[in-house]
PDB file as gemmi writes it, atoms N, CA and C in Angstrom:
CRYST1    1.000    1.000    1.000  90.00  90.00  90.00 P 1                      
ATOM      1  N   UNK A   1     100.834  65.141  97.679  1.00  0.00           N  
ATOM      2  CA  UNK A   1     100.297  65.990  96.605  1.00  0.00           C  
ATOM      3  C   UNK A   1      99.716  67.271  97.181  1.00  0.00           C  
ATOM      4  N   UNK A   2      98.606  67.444  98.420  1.00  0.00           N  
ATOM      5  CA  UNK A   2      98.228  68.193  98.862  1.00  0.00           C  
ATOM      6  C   UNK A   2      99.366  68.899  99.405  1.00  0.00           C  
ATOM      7  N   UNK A   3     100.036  68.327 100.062  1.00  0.00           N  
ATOM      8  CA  UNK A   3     101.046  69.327 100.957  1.00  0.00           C  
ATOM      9  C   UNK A   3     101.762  70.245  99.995  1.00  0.00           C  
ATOM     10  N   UNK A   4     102.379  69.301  98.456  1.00  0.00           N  
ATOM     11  CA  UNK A   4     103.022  70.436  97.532  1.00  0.00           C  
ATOM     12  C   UNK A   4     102.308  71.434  97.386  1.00  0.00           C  
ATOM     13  N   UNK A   5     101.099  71.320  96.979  1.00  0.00           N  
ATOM     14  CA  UNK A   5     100.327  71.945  96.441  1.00  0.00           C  
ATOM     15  C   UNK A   5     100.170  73.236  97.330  1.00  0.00           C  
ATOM     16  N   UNK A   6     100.279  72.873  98.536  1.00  0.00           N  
ATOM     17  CA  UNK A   6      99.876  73.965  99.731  1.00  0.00           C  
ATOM     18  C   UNK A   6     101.063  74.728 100.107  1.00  0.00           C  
ATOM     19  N   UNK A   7     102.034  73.968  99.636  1.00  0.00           N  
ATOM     20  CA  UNK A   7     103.561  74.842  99.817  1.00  0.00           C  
ATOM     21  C   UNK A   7     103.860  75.880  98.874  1.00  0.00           C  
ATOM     22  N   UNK A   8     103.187  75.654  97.757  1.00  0.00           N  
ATOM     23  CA  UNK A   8     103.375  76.458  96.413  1.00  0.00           C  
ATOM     24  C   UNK A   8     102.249  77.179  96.562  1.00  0.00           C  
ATOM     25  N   UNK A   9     101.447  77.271  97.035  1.00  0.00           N  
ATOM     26  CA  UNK A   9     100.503  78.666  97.486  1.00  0.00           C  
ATOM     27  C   UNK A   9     100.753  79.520  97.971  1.00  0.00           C  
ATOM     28  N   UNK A  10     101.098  78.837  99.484  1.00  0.00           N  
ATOM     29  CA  UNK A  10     102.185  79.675 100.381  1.00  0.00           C  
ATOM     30  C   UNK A  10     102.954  80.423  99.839  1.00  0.00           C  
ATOM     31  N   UNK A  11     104.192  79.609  98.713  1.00  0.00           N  
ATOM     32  CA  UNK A  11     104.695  80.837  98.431  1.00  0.00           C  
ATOM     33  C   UNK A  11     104.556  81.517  97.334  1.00  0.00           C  
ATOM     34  N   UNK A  12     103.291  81.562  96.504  1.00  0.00           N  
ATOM     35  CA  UNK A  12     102.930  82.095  95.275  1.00  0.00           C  
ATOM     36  C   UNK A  12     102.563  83.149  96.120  1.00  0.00           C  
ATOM     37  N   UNK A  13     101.668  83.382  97.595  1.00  0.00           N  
ATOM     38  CA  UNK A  13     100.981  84.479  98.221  1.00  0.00           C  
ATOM     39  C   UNK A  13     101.942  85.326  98.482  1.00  0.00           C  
ATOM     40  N   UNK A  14     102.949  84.766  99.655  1.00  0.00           N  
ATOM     41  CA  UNK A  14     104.555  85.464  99.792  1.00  0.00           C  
ATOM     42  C   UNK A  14     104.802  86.350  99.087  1.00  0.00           C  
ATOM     43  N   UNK A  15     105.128  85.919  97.694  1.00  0.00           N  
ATOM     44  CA  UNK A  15     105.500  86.794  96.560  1.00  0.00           C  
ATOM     45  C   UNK A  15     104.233  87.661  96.656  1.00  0.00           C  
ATOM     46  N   UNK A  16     102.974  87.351  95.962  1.00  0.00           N  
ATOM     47  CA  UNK A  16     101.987  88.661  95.684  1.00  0.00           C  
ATOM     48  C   UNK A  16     101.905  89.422  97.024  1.00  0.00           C  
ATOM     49  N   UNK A  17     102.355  89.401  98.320  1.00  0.00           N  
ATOM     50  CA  UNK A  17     101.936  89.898  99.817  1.00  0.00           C  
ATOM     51  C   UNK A  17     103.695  90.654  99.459  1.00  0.00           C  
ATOM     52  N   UNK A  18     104.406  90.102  99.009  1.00  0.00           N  
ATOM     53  CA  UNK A  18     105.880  91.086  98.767  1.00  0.00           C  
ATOM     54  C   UNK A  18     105.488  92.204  97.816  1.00  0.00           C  
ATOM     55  N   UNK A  19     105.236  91.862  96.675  1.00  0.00           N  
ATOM     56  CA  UNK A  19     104.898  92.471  95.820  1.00  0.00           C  
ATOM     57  C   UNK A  19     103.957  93.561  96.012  1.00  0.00           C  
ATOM     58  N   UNK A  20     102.828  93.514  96.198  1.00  0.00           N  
ATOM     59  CA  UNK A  20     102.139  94.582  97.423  1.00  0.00           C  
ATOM     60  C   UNK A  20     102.693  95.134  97.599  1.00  0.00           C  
ATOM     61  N   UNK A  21     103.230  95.131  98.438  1.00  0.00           N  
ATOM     62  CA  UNK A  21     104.035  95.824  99.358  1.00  0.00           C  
ATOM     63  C   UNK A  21     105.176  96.524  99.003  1.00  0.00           C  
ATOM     64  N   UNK A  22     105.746  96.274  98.137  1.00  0.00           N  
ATOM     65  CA  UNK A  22     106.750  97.355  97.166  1.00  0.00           C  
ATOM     66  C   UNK A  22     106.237  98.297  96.350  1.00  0.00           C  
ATOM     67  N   UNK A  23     104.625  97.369  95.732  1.00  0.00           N  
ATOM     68  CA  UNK A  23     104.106  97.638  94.553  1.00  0.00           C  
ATOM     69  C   UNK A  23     102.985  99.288  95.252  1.00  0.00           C  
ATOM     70  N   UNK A  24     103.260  99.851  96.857  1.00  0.00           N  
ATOM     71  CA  UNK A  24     102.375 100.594  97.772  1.00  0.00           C  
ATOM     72  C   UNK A  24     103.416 101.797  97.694  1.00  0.00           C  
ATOM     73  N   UNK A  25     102.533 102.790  97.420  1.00  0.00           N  
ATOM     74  CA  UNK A  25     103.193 104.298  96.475  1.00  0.00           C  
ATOM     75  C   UNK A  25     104.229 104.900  97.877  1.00  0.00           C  
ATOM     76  N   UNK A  26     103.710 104.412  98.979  1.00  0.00           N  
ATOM     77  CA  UNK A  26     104.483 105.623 100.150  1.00  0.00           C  
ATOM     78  C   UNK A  26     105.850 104.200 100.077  1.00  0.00           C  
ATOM     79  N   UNK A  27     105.643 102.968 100.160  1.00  0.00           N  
ATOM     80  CA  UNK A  27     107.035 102.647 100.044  1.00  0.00           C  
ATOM     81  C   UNK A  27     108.112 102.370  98.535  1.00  0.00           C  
ATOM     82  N   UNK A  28     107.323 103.075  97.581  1.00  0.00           N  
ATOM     83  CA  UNK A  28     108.038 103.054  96.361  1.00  0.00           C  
ATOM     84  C   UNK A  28     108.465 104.100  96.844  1.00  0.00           C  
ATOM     85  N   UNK A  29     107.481 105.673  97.184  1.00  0.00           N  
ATOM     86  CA  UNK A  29     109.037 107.225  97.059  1.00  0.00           C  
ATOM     87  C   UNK A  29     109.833 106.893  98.130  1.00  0.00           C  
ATOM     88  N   UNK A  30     110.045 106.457  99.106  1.00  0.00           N  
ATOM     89  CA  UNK A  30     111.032 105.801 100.029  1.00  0.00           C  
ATOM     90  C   UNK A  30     111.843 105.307  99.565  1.00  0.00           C  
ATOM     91  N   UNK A  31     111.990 104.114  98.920  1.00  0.00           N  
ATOM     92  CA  UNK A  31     112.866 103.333  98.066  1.00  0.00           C  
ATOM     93  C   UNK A  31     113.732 104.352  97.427  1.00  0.00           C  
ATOM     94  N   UNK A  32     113.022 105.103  96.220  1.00  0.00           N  
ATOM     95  CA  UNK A  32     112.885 105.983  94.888  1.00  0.00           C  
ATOM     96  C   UNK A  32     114.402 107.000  95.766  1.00  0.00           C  
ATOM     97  N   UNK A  33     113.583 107.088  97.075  1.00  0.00           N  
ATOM     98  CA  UNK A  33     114.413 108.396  97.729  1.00  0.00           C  
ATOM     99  C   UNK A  33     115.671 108.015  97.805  1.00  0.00           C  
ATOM    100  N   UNK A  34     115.789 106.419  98.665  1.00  0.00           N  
ATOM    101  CA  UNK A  34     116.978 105.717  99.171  1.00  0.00           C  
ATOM    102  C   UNK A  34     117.510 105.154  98.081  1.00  0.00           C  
ATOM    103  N   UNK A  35     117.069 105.072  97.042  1.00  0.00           N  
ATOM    104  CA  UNK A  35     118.140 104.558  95.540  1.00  0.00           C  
ATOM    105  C   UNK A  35     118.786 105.998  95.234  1.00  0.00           C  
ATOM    106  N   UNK A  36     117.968 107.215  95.062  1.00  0.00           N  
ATOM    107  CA  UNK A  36     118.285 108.416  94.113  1.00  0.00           C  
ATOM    108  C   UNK A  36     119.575 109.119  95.221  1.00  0.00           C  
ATOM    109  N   UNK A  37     119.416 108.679  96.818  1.00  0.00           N  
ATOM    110  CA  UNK A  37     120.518 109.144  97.599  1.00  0.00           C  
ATOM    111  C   UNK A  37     121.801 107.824  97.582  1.00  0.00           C  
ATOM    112  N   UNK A  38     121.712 107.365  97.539  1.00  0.00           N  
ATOM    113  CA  UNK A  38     122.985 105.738  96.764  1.00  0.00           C  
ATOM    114  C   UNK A  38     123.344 106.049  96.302  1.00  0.00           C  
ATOM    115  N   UNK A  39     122.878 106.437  94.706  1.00  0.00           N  
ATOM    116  CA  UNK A  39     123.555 106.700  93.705  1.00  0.00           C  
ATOM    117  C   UNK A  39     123.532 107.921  93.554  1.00  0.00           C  
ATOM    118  N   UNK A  40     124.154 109.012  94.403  1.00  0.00           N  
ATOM    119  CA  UNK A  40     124.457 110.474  94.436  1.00  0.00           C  
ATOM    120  C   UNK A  40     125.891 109.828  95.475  1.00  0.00           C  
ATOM    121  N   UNK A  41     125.651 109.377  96.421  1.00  0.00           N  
ATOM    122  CA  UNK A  41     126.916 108.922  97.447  1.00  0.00           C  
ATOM    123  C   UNK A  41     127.401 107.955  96.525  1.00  0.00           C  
ATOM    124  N   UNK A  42     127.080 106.880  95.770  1.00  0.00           N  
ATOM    125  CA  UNK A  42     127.961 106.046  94.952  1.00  0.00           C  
ATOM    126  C   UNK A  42     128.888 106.997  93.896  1.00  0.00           C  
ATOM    127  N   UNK A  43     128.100 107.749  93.592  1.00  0.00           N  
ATOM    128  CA  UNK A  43     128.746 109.095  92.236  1.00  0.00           C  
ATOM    129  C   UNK A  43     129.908 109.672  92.975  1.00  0.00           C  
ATOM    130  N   UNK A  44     129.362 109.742  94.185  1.00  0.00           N  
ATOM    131  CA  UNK A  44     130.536 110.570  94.603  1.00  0.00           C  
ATOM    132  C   UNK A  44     132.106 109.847  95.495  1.00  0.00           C  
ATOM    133  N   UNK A  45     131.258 108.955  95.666  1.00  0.00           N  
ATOM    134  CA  UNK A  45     132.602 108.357  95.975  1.00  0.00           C  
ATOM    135  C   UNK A  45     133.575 107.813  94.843  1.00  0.00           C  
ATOM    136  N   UNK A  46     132.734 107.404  93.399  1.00  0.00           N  
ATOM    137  CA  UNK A  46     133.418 107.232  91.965  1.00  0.00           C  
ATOM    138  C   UNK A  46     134.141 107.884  91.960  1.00  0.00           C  
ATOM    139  N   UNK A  47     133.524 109.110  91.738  1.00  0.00           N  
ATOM    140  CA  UNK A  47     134.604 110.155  91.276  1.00  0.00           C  
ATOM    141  C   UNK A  47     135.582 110.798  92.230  1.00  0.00           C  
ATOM    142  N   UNK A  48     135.920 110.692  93.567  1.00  0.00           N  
ATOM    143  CA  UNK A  48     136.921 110.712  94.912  1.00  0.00           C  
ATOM    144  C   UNK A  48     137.867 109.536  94.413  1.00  0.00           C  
ATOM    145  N   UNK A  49     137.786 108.131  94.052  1.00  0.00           N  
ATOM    146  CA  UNK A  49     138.319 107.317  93.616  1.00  0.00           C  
ATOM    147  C   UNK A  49     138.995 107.469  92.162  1.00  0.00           C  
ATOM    148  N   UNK A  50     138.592 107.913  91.433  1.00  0.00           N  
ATOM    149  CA  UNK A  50     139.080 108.705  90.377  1.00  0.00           C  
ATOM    150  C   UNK A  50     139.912 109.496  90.403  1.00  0.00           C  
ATOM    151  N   UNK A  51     139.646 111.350  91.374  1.00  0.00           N  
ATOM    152  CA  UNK A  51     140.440 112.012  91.421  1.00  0.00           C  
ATOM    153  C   UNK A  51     141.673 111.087  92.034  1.00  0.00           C  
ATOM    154  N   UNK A  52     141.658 110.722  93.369  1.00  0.00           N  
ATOM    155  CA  UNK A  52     142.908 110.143  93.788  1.00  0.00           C  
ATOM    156  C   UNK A  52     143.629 109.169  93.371  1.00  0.00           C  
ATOM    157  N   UNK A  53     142.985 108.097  92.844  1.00  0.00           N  
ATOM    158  CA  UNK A  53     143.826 107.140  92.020  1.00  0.00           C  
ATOM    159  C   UNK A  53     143.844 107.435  90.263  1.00  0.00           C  
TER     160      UNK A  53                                                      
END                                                                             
């Protein structure tokens, strides 16, 4: 019982210590940056795939 109990803490913290940590403004515009440059290179390779096929 104890041990579940202590395993599901563990990873209830995990998550809130992840969460943090995404949820921390200098690694959201990072992210923000590395999604908004993806999907400028994903756009553009769409539409290269488009023109040629």
């Amino acid at each position: 019982m104890s041990t579940s109990l202590a395993a599901s803490e563990e990873r209830i913290r995990s998550r809130e210590k992840r969460w943090k940590e995404l949820d921390g403004s200098h690694v959201r515009h990072t992210s923000e940056q590395l999604y908004k440059s993806h999907l400028l290179l994903w756009r553009k390779s769409m539409t290269l795939s488009q023109s040629s096929g």
